[in-house]
PAMARPA-387178 format. One record per residue: residue number from 1; x, y, z of N, C-alpha, C in turn. Coordinates in steps of 0.001 Angstrom, whole numbers, plus 500000, padded with zeros to 6 digits. Layout:
N
<atom><nr>NUM</nr><n_xx>X</n_xx><n_yy>Y</n_yy><n_zz>Z</n_zz><ca_xx>X</ca_xx><ca_yy>Y</ca_yy><ca_zz>Z</ca_zz><c_xx>X</c_xx><c_yy>Y</c_yy><c_zz>Z</c_zz></atom>
...
//
This chain:
79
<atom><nr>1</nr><n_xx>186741</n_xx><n_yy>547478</n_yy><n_zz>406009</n_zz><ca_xx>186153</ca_xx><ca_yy>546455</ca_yy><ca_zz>406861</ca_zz><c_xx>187023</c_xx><c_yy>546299</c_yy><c_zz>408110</c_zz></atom>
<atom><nr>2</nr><n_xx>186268</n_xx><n_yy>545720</n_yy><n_zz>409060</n_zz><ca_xx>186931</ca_xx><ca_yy>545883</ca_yy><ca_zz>410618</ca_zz><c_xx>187335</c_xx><c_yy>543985</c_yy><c_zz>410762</c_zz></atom>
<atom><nr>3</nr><n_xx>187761</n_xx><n_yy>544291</n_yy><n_zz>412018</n_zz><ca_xx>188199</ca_xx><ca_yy>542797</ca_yy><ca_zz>412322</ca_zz><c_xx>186574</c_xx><c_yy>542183</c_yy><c_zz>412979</c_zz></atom>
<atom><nr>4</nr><n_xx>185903</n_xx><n_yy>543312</n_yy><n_zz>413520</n_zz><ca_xx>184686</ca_xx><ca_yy>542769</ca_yy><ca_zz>414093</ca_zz><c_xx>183480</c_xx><c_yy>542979</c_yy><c_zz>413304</c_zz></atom>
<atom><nr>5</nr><n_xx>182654</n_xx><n_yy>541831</n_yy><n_zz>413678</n_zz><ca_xx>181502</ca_xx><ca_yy>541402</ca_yy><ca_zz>413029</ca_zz><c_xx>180013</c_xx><c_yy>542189</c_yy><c_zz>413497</c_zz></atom>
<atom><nr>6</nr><n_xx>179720</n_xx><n_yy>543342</n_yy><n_zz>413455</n_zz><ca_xx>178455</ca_xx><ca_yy>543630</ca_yy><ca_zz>413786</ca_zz><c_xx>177219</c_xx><c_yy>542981</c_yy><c_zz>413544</c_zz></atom>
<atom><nr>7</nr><n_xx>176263</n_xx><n_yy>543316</n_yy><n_zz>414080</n_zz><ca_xx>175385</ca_xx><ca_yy>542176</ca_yy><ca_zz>414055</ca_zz><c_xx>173658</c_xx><c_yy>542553</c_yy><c_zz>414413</c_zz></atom>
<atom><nr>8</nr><n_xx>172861</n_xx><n_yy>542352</n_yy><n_zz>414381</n_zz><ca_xx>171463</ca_xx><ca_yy>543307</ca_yy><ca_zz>415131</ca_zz><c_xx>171052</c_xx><c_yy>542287</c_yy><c_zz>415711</c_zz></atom>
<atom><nr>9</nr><n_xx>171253</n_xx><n_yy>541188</n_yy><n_zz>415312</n_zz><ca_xx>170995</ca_xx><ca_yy>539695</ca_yy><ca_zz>416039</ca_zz><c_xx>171802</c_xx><c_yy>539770</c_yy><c_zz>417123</c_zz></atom>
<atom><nr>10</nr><n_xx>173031</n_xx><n_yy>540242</n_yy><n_zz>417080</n_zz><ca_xx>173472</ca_xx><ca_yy>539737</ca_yy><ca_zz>418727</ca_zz><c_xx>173094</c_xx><c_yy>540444</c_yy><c_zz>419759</c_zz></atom>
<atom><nr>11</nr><n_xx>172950</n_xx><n_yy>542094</n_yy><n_zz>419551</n_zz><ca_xx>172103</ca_xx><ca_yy>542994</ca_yy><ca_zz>420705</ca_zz><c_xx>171146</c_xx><c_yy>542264</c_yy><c_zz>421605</c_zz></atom>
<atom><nr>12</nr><n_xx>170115</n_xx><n_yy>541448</n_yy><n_zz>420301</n_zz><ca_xx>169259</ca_xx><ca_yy>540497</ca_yy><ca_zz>421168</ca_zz><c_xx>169559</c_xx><c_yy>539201</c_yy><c_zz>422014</c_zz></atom>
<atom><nr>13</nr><n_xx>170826</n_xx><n_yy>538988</n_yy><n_zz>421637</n_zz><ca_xx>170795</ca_xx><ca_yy>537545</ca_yy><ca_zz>422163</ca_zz><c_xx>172384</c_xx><c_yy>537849</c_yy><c_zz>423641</c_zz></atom>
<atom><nr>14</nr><n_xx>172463</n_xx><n_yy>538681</n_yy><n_zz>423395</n_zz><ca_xx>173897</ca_xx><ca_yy>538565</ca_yy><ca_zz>424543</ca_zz><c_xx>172923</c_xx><c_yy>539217</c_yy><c_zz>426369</c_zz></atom>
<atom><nr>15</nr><n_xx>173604</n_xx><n_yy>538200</n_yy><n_zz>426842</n_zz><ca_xx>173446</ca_xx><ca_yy>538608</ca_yy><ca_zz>428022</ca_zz><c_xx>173543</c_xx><c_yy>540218</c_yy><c_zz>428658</c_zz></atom>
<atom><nr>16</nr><n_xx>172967</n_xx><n_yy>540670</n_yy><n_zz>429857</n_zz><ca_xx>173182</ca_xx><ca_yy>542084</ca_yy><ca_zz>430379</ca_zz><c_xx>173485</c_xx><c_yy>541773</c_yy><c_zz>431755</c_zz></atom>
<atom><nr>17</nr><n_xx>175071</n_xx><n_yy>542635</n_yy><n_zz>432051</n_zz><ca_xx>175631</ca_xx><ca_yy>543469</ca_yy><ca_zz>430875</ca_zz><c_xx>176952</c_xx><c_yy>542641</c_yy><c_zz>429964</c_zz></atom>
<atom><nr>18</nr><n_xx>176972</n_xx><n_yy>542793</n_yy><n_zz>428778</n_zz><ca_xx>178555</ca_xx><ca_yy>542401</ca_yy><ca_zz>428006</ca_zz><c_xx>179766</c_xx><c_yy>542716</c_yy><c_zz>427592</c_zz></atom>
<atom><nr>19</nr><n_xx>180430</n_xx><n_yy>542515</n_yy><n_zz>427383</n_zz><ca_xx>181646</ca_xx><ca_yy>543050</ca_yy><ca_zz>427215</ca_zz><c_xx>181481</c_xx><c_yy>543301</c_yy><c_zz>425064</c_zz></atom>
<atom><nr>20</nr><n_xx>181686</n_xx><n_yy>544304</n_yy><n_zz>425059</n_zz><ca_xx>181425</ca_xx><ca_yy>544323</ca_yy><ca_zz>423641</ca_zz><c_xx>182037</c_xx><c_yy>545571</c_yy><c_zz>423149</c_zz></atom>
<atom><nr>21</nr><n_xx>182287</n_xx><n_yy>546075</n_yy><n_zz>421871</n_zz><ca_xx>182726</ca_xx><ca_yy>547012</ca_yy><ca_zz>421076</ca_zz><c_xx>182020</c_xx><c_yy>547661</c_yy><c_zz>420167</c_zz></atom>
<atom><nr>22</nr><n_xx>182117</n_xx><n_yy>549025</n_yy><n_zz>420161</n_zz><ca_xx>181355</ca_xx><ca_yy>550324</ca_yy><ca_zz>419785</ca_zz><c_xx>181597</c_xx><c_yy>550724</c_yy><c_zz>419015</c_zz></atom>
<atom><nr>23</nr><n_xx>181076</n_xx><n_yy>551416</n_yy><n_zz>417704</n_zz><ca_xx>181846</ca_xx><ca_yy>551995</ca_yy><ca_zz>416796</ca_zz><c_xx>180851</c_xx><c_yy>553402</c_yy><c_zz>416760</c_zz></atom>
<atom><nr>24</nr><n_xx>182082</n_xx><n_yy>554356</n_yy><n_zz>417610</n_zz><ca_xx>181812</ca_xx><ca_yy>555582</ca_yy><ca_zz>417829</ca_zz><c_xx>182531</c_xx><c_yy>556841</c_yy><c_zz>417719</c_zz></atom>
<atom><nr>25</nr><n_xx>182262</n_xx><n_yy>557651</n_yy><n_zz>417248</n_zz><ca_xx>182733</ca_xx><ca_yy>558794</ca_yy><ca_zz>416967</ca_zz><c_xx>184242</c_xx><c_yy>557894</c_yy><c_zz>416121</c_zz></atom>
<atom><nr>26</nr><n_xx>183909</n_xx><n_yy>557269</n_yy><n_zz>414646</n_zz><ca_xx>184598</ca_xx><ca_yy>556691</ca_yy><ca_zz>414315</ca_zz><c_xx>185916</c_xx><c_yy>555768</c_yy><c_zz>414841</c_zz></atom>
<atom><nr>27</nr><n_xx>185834</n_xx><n_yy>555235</n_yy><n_zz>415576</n_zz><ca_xx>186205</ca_xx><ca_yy>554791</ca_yy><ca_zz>416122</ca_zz><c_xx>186033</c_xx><c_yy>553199</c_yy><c_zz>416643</c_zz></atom>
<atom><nr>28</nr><n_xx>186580</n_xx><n_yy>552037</n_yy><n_zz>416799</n_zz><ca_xx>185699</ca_xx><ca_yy>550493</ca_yy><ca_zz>417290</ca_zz><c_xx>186199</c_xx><c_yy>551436</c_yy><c_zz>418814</c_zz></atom>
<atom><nr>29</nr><n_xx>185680</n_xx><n_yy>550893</n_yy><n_zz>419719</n_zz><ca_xx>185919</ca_xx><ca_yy>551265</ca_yy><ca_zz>421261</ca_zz><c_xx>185342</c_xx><c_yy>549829</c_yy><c_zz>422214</c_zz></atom>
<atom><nr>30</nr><n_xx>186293</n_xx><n_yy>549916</n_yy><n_zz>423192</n_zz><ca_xx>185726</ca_xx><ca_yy>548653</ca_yy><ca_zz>423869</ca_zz><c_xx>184873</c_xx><c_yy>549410</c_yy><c_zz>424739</c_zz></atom>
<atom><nr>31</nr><n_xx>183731</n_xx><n_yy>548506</n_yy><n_zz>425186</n_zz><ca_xx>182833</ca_xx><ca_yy>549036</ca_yy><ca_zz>425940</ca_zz><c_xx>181754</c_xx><c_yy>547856</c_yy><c_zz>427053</c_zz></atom>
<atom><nr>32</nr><n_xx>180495</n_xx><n_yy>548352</n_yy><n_zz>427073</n_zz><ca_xx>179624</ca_xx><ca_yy>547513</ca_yy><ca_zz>427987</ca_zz><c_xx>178127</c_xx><c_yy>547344</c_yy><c_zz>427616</c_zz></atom>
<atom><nr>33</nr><n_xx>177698</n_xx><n_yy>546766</n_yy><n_zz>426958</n_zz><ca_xx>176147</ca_xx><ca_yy>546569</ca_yy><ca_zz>426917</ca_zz><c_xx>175464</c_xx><c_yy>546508</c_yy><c_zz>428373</c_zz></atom>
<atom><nr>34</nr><n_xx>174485</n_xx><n_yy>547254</n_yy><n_zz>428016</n_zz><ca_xx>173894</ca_xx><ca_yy>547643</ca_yy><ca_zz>429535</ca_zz><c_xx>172408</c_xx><c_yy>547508</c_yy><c_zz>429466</c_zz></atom>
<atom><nr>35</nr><n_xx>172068</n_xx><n_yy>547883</n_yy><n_zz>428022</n_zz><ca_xx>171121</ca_xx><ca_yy>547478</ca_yy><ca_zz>428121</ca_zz><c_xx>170312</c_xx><c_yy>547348</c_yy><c_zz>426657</c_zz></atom>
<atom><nr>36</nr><n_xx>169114</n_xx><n_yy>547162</n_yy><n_zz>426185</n_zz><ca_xx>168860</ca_xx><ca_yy>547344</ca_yy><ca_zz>424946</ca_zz><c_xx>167310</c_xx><c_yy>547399</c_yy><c_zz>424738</c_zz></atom>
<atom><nr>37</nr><n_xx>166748</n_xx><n_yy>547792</n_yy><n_zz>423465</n_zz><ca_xx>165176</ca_xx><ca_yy>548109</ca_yy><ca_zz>423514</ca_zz><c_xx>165083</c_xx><c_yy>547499</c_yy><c_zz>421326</c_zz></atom>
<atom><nr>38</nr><n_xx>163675</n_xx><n_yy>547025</n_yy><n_zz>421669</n_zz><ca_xx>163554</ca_xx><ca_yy>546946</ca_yy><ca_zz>420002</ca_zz><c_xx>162486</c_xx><c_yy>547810</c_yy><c_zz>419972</c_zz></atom>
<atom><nr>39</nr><n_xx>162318</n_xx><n_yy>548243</n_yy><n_zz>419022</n_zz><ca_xx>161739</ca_xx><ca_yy>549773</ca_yy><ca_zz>418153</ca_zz><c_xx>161288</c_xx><c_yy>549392</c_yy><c_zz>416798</c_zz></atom>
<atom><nr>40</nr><n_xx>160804</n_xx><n_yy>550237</n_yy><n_zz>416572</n_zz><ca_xx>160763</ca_xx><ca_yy>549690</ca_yy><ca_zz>414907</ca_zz><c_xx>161605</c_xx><c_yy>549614</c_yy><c_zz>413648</c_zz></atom>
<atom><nr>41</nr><n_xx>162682</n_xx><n_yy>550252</n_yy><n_zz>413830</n_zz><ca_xx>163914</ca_xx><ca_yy>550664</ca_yy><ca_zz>413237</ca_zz><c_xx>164317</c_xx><c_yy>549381</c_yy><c_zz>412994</c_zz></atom>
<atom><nr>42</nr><n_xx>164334</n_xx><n_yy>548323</n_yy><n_zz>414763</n_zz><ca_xx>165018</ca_xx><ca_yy>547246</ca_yy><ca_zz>414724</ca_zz><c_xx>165796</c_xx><c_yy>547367</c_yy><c_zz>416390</c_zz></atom>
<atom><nr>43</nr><n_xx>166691</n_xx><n_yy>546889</n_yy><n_zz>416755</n_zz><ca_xx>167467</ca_xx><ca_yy>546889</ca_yy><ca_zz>418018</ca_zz><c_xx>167852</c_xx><c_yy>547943</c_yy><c_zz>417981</c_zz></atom>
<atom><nr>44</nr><n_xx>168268</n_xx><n_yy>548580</n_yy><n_zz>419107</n_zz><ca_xx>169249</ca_xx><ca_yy>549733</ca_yy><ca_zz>419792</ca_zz><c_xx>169860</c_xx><c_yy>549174</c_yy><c_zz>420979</c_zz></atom>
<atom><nr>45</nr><n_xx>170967</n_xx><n_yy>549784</n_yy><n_zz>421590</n_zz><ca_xx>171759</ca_xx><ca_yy>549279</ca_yy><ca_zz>422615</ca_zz><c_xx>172486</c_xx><c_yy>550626</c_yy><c_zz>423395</c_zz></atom>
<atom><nr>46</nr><n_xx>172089</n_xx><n_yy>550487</n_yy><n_zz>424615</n_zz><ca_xx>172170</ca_xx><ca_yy>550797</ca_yy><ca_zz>425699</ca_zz><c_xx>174142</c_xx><c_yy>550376</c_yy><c_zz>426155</c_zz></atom>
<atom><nr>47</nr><n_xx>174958</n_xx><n_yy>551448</n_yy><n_zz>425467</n_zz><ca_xx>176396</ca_xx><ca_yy>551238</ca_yy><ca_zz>425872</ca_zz><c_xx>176911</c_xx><c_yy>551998</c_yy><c_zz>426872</c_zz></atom>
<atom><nr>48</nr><n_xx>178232</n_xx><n_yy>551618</n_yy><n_zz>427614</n_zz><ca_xx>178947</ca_xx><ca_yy>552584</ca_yy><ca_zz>428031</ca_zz><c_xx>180176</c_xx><c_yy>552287</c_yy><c_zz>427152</c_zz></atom>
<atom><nr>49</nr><n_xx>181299</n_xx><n_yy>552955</n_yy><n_zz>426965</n_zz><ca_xx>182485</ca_xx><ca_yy>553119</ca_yy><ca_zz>426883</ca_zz><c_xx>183368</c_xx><c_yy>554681</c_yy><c_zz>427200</c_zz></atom>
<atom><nr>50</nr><n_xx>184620</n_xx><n_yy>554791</n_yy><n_zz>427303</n_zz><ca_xx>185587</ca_xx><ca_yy>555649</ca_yy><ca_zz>427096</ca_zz><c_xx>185769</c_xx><c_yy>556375</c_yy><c_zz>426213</c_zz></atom>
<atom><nr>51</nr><n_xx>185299</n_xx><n_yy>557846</n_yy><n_zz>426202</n_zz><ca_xx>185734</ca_xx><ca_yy>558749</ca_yy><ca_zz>424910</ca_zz><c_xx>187041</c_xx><c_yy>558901</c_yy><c_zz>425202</c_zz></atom>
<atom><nr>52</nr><n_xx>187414</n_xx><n_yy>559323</n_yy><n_zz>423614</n_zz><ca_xx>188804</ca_xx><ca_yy>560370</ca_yy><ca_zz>423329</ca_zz><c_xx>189374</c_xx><c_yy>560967</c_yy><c_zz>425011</c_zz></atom>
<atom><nr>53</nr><n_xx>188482</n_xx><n_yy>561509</n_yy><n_zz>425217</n_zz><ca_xx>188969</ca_xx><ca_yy>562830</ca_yy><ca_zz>426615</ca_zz><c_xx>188740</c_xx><c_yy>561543</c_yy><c_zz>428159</c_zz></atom>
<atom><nr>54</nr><n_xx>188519</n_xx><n_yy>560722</n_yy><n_zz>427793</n_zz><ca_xx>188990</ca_xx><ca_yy>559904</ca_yy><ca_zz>428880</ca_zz><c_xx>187747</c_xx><c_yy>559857</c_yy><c_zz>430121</c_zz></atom>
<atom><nr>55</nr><n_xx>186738</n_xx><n_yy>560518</n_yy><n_zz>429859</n_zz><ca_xx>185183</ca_xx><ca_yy>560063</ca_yy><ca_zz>430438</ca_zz><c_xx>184591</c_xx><c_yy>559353</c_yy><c_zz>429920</c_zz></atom>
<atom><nr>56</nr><n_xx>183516</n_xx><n_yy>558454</n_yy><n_zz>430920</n_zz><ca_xx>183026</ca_xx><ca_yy>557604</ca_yy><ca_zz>430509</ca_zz><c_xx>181743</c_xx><c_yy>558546</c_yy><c_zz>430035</c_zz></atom>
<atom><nr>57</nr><n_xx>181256</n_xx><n_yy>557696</n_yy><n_zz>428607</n_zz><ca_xx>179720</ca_xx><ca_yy>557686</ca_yy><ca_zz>428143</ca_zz><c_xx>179083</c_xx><c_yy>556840</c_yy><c_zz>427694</c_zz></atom>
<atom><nr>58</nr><n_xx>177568</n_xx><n_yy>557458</n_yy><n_zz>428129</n_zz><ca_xx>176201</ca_xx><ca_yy>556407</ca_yy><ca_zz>428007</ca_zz><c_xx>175834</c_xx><c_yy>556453</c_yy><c_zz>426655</c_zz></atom>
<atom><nr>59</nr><n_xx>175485</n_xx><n_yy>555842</n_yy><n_zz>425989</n_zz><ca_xx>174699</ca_xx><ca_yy>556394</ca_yy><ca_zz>424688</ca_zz><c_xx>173947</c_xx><c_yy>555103</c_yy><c_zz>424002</c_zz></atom>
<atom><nr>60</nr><n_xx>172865</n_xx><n_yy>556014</n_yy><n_zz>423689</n_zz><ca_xx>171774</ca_xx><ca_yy>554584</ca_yy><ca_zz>422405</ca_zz><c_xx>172686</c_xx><c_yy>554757</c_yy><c_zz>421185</c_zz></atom>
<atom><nr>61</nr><n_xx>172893</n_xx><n_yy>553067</n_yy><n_zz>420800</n_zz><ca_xx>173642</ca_xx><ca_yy>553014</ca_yy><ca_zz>419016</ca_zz><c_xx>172582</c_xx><c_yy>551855</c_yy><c_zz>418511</c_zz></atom>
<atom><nr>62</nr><n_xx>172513</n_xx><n_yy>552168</n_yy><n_zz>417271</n_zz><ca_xx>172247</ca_xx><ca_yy>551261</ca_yy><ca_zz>416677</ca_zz><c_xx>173013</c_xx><c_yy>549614</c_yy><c_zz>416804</c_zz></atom>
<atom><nr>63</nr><n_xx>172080</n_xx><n_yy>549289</n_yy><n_zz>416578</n_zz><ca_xx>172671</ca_xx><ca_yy>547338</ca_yy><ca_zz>416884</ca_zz><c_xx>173745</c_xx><c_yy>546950</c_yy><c_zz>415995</c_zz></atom>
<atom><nr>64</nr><n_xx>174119</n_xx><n_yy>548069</n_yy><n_zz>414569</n_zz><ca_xx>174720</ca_xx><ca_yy>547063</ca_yy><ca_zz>414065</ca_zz><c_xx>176345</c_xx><c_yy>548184</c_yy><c_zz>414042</c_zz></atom>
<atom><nr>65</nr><n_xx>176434</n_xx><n_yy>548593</n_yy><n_zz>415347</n_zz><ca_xx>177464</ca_xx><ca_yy>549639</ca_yy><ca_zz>415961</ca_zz><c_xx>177694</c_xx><c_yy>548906</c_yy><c_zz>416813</c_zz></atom>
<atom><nr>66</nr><n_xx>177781</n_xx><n_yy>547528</n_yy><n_zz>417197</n_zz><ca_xx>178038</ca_xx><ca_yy>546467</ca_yy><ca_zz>418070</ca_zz><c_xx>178355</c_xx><c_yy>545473</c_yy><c_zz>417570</c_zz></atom>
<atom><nr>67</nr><n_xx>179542</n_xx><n_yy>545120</n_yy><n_zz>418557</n_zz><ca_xx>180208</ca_xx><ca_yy>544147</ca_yy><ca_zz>417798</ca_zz><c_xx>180868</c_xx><c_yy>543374</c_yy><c_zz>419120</c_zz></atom>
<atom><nr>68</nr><n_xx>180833</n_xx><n_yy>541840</n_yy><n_zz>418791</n_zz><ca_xx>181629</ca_xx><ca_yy>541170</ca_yy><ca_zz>419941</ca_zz><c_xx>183469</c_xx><c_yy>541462</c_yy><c_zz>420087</c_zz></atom>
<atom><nr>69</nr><n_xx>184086</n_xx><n_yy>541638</n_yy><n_zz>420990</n_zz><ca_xx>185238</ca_xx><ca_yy>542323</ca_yy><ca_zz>420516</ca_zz><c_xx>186527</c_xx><c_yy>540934</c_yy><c_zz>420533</c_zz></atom>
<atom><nr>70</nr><n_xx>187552</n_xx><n_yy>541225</n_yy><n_zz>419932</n_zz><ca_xx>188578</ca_xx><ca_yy>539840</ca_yy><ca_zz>419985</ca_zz><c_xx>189165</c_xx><c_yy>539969</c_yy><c_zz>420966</c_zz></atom>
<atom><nr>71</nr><n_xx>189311</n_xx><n_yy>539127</n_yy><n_zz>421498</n_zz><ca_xx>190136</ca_xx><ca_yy>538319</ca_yy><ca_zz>423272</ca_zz><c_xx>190721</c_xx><c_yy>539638</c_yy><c_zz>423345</c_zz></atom>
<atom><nr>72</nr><n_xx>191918</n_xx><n_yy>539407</n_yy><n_zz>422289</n_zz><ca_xx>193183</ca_xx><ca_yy>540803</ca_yy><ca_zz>422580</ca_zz><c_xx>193378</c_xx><c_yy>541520</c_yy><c_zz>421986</c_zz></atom>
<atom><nr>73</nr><n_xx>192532</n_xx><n_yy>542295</n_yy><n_zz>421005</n_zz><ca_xx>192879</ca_xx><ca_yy>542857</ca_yy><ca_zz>419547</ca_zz><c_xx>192570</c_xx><c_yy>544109</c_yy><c_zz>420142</c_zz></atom>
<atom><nr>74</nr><n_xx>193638</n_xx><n_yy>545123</n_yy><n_zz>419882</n_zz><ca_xx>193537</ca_xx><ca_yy>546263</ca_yy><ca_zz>420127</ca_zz><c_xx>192395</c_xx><c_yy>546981</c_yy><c_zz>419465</c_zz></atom>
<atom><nr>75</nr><n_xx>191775</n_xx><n_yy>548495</n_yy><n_zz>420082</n_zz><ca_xx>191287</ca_xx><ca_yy>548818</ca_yy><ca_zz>419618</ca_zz><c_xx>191543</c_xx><c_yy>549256</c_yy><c_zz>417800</c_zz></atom>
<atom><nr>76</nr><n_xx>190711</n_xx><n_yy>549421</n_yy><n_zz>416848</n_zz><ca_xx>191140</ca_xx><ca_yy>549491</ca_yy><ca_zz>415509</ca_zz><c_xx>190520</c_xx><c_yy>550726</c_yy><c_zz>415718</c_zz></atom>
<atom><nr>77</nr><n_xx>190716</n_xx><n_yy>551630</n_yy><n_zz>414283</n_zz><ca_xx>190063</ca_xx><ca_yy>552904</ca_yy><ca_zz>413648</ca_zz><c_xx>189192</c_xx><c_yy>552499</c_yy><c_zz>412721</c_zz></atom>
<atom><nr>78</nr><n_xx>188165</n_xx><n_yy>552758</n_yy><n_zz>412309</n_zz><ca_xx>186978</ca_xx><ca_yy>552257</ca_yy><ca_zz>411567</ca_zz><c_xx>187561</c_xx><c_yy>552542</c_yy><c_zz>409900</c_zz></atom>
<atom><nr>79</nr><n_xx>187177</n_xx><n_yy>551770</n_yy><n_zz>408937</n_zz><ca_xx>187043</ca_xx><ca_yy>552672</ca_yy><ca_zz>407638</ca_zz><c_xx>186088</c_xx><c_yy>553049</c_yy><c_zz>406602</c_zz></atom>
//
């Protein structure tokens, strides 16, 4: 378990764009809600953040690959 709370409810309810955290390519990552769509699945979200190699990327995640991130808490490793 992570320090952050994922959620499919918050995709919908946070303002665009947010400051929020990704859990990608195993990894939590700080990042940016940019944008989001509901589907039938449920929410998806429209992120950017910082890979590994230090470019930025766009990508659709699932809603509950979002998470509000803590004031100062470093990034974590997922488990």
């Amino acid at each position: 378990m992570t320090e952050f709370e994922p959620g499919t409810d918050l995709v919908s309810r946070l303002p665009l764009p947010s400051h929020v955290v990704v859990l990608a390519d195993g990894k939590w990552r700080r990042g940016w809600l940019i944008g989001r769509d509901h589907e039938e699945s449920g929410w998806t979200a429209l992120v950017q953040y910082e890979g590994d190699d230090g470019n930025e990327r766009t990508e659709r995640l699932p809603a509950d690959r979002i998470a509000l991130p803590e004031s100062n808490g470093p990034t974590e490793q997922a488990s």
